[in-house]
C-alpha positions in Angstrom: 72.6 104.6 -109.4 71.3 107.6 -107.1 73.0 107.5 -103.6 70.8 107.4 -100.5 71.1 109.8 -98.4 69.6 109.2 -95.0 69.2 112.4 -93.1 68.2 112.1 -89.1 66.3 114.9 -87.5 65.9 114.6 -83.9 64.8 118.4 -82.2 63.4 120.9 -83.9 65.8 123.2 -84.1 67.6 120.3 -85.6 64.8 120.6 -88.9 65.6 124.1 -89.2 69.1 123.6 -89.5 69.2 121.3 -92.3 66.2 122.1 -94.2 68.1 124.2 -97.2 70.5 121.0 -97.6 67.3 118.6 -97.7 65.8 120.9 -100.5 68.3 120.7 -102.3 68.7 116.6 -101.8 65.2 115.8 -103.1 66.2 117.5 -106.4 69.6 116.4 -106.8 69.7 113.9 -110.0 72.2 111.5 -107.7 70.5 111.1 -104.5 67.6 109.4 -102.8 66.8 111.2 -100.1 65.8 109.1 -96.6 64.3 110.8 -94.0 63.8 109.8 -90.2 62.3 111.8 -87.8 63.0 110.6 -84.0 63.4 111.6 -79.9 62.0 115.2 -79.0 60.6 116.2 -82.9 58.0 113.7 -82.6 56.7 114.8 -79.5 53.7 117.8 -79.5 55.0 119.6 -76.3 58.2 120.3 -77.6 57.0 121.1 -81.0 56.2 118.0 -83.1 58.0 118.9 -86.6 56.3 115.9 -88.1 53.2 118.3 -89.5 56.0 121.0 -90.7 58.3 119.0 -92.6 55.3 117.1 -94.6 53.8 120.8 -95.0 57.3 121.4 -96.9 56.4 118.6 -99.1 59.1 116.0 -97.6 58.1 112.7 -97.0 59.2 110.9 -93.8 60.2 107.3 -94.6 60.5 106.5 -90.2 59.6 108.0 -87.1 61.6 106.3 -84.1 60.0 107.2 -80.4 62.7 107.1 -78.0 62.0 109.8 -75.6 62.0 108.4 -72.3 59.8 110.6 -69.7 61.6 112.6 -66.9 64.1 114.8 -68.7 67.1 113.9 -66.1 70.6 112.9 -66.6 69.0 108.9 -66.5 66.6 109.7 -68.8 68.7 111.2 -71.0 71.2 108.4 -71.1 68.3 105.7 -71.7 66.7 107.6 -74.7 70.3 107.7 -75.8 70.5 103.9 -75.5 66.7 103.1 -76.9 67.8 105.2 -80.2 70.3 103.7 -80.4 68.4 100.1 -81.1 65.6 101.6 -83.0 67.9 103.1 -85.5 69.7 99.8 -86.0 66.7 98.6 -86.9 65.8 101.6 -89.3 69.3 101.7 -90.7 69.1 97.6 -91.1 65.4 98.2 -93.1 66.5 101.7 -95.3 70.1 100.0 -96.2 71.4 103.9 -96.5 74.7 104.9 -98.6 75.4 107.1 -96.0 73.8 108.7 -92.8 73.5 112.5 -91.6 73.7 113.7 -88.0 73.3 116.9 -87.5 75.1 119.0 -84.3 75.4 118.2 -81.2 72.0 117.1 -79.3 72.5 114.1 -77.0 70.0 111.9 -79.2 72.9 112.1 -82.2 75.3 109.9 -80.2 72.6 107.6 -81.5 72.6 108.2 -84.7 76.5 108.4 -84.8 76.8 105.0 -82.7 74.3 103.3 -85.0 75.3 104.3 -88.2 79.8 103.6 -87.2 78.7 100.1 -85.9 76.6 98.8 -88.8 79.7 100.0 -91.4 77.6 103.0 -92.5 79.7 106.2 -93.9 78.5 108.9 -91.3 78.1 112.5 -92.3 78.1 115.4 -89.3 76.8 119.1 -90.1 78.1 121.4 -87.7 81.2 119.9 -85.9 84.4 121.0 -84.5 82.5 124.0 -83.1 82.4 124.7 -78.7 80.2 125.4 -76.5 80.9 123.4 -73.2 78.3 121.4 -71.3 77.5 118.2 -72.6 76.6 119.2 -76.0 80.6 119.5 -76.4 81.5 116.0 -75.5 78.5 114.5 -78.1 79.8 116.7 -80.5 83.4 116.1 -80.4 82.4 112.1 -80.2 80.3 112.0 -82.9 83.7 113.9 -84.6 85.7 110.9 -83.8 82.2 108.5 -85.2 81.9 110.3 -88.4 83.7 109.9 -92.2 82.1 113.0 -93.8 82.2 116.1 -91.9 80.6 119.6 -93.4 81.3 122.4 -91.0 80.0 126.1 -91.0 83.1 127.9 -90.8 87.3 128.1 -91.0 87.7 127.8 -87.3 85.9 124.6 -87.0 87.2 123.0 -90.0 90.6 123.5 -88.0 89.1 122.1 -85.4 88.4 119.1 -86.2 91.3 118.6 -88.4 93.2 118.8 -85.2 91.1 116.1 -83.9 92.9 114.2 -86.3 90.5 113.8 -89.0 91.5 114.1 -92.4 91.8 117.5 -94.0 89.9 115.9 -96.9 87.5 115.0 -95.4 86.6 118.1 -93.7 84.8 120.6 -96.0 83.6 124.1 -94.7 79.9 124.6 -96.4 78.7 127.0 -94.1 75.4 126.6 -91.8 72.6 125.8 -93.8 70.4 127.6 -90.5 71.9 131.0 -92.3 70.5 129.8 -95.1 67.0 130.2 -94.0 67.7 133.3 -92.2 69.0 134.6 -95.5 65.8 133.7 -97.3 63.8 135.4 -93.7 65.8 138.6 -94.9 64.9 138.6 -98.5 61.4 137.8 -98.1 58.5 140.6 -98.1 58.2 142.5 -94.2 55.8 140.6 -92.6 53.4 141.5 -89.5 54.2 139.7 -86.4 51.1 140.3 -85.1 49.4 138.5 -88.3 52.3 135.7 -88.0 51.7 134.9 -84.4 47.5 134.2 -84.9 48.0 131.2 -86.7 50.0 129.6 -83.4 47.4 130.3 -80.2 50.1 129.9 -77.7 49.0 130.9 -73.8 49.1 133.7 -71.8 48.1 137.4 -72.3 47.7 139.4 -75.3 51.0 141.0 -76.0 50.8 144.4 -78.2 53.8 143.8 -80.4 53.2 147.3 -82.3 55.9 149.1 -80.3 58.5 146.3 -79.9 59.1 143.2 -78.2 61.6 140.9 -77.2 62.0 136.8 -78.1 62.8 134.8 -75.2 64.2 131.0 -75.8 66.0 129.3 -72.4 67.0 126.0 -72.4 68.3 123.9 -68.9 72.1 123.5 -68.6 72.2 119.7 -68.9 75.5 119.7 -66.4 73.7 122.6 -64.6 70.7 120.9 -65.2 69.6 120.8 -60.9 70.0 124.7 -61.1 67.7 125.0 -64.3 64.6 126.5 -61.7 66.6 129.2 -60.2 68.3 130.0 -63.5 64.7 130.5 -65.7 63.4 132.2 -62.3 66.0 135.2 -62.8 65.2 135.8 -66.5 61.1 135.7 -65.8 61.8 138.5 -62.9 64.0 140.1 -65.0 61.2 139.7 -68.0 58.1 140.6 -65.3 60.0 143.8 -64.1 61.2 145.0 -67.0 57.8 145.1 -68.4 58.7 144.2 -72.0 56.2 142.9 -74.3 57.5 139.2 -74.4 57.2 136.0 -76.7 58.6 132.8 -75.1 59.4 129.8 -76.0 59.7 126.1 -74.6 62.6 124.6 -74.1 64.1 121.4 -75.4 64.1 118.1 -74.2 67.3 118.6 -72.0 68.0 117.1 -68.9 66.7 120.1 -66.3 63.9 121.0 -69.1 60.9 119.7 -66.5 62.6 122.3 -63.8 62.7 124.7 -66.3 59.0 124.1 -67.7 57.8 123.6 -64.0 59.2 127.6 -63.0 57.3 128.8 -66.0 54.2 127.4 -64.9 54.5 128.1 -61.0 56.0 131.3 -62.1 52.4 132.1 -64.3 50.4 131.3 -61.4 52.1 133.4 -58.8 52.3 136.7 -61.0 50.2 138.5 -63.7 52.8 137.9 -66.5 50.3 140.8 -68.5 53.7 141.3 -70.7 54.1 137.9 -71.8 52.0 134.9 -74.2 54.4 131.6 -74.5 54.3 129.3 -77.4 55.5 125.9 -78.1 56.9 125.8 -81.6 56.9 128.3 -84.6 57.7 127.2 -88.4 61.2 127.8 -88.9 60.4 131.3 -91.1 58.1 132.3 -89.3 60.3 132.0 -86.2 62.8 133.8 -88.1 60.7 136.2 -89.1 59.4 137.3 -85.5 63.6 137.2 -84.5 64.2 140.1 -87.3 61.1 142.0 -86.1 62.4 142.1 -82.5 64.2 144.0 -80.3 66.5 141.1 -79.5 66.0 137.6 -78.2 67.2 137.0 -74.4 68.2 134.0 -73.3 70.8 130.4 -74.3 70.1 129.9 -77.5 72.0 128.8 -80.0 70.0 131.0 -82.4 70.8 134.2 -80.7 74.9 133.3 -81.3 74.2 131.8 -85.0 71.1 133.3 -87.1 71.2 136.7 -85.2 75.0 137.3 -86.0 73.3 136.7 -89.1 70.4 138.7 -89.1 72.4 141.8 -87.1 69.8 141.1 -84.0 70.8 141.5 -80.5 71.1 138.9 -78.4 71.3 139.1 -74.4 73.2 135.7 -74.1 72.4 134.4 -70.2 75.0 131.8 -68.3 77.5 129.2 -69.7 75.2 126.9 -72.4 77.0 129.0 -75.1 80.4 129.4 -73.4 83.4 129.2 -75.9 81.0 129.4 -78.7 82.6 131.6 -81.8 80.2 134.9 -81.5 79.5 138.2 -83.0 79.3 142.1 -82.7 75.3 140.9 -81.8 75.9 138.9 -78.2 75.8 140.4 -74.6 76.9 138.1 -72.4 75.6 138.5 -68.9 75.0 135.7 -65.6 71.6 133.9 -64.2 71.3 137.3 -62.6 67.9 139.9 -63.2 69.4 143.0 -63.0 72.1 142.1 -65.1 69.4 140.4 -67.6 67.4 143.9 -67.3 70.5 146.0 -67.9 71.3 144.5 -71.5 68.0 144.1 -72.5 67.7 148.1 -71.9 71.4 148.5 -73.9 69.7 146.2 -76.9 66.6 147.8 -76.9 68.1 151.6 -77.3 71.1 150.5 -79.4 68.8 149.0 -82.3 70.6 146.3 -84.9 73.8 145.2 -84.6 76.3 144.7 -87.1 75.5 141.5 -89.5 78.3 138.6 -89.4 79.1 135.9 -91.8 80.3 133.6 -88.9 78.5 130.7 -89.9 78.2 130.6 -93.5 77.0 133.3 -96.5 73.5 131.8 -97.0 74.3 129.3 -99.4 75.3 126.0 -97.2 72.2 124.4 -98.5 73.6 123.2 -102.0 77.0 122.5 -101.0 75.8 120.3 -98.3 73.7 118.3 -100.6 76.7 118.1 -103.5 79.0 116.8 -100.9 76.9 113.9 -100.3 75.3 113.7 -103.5 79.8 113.3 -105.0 82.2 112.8 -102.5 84.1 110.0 -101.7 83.8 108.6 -98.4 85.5 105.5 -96.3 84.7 103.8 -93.1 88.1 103.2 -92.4 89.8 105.5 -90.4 93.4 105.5 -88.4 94.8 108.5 -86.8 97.4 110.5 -88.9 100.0 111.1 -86.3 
């Protein structure tokens, strides 16, 4: 009897991190794959990745709204809470074999909660990695929470094994994100300015022809009352520098209104003639404008993980990344313009850096999906030492 496999995507980032292992789920002979689609991905101005994952041919068996409005540390902790009784719910109705969580976004202490309480075997992708901020207490927690845990590399297997899970149940796969950015590599050049026409976006028209730069800032959720001034340096440092500029929303973070409100105010007090913004790209085609560019600027976790990757620079601003395993690719510089200017300039006349196999070799995808499809996994669970 096929296994099911009940994957939860909450962010879109979160879709493009586990699409290879879904692929390879819905044509696995063992499982039956679930999918549930919840918080921030269901929501169009942050990217609703409802439209993209049914254009991949997945079907999505539940959507779970639990968003609540006002992006602030209360919000943030009610969403939490309102997932966290949806999903029961979901969980109670699907009856999975075993859930998936994936990373570290606050919405997957949900999931993790959900799944632990109702005697579901949990799976987490991506553990035993660091960052600081929040995002490292969720995904330590959801360490401690889960049965199953598939991590991109050596380091965080060790990790997490130090945590005190089992060794075997700790099995490095790689990141299925490289995945994608390996099949981004392999596919035919494309034209950015042909990729970008199909998304609108706002803001002037940016000549790409002679190189641009990818701009992706998320708010600091335990900075999150700074997350004005600290977008405010990198759009002076983006406006002065001149650079022909794509950017790109935030997430759903506590600080993200602050964020999205300095855009806007920030668009109204300038001539931003350098820059168009867009909400959400499809995951290849994101990846695809990254290996075009110049570098990206910025805290995302993209610039540390695919870039290493893909050998593009990344100008990696303030501490959302901090203690995160990098490569040759990263700059690390401070919420500070000049310093922001200054590595753009080094990225922009240095050219690629360096690829890395950090996270994975670009096959995480089928490993992922053959863990859950075959191994073993028990609810109980007791400390070793």
């Amino acid at each position: 009897m096929a296994r099911k496999v009940c994957v939860v995507i909450t962010a879109r980032p979160s879709y493009a991190r586990i699409y290879t292992a879904l692929d390879a789920l819905r044509t696995h002979e063992d499982v039956e794959l679930q999918i549930v689609v919840a918080a921030s991905a269901l929501l169009e101005r942050y990217g609703n990745a409802v439209s993209v994952i049914e254009e991949a041919g997945f079907t999505i068996d539940r959507q779970v709204y639990m968003i609540v409005e006002g992006e602030n540390l209360v919000t943030t902790a009610k969403s939490t809470g309102f997932g966290l009784a949806e999903l029961a719910t979901v969980f109670d109705n699907l009856k999975p074999d075993i859930v998936v969580t994936i990373a570290d976004r606050f919405e997957t202490m949900a999931t993790a909660v959900a799944a632990s309480y109702m005697n579901i075997p949990l799976a987490h992708i991506q553990g035993g990695e660091v960052t600081g901020s929040i995002d490292e207490k969720v995904r330590h927690a959801v360490t401690k929470l889960a049965d199953l845990h598939l991590v991109s590399s050596r380091k965080a297997a060790e990790r997490v094994i130090r945590m005190g899970e089992n060794p075997d149940s700790v099995l490095v796969t790689g990141c299925p994100s490289i995945d994608l950015a390996q099949t981004a590599l392999e596919a035919e050049p494309r034209d950015t300015a042909k990729v970008l026409s199909a998304y609108g976006g706002v803001g002037a028209e940016v000549d790409v022809s002679g190189g641009y730069v990818v701009v992706l800032q998320h708010p600091v959720t335990t900075e999150y009352e700074q997350a004005y001034n600290h977008v405010s340096e990198t759009l002076e440092a983006v406006r002065e520098g001149g650079y022909p500029a794509l950017w790109f929303w935030p997430n759903v973070d506590a600080g993200s209104d602050n964020t999205s409100k300095a855009i806007r105010g920030f668009r109204e007090r300038h001539e931003l003639s350098n820059v168009h913004f867009y909400r959400n790209l499809n995951p290849l085609d994101f990846l695809s404008i990254l290996i075009n560019s110049d570098c990206i600027v910025g805290n995302s976790s993209a610039g540390i993980r695919e870039c290493s990757y893909l050998g593009v620079p990344a100008v990696n601003i303030g501490n959302r990344q901090q203690g995160r395993d990098r490569g040759r690719n990263v700059i690390d510089v401070g919420y500070n313009r000049n310093e922001i200017i200054r590595a753009i300039e080094h990225c922009r006349s240095n050219g690629r850096s360096e690829r890395d196999l950090l996270y994975g070799d670009g096959k995480a995808g089928p490993k992922i999906a053959e863990a859950l499809a075959t191994t073993t996994v028990s609810i109980e669970k007791m400390l070793p030492y």
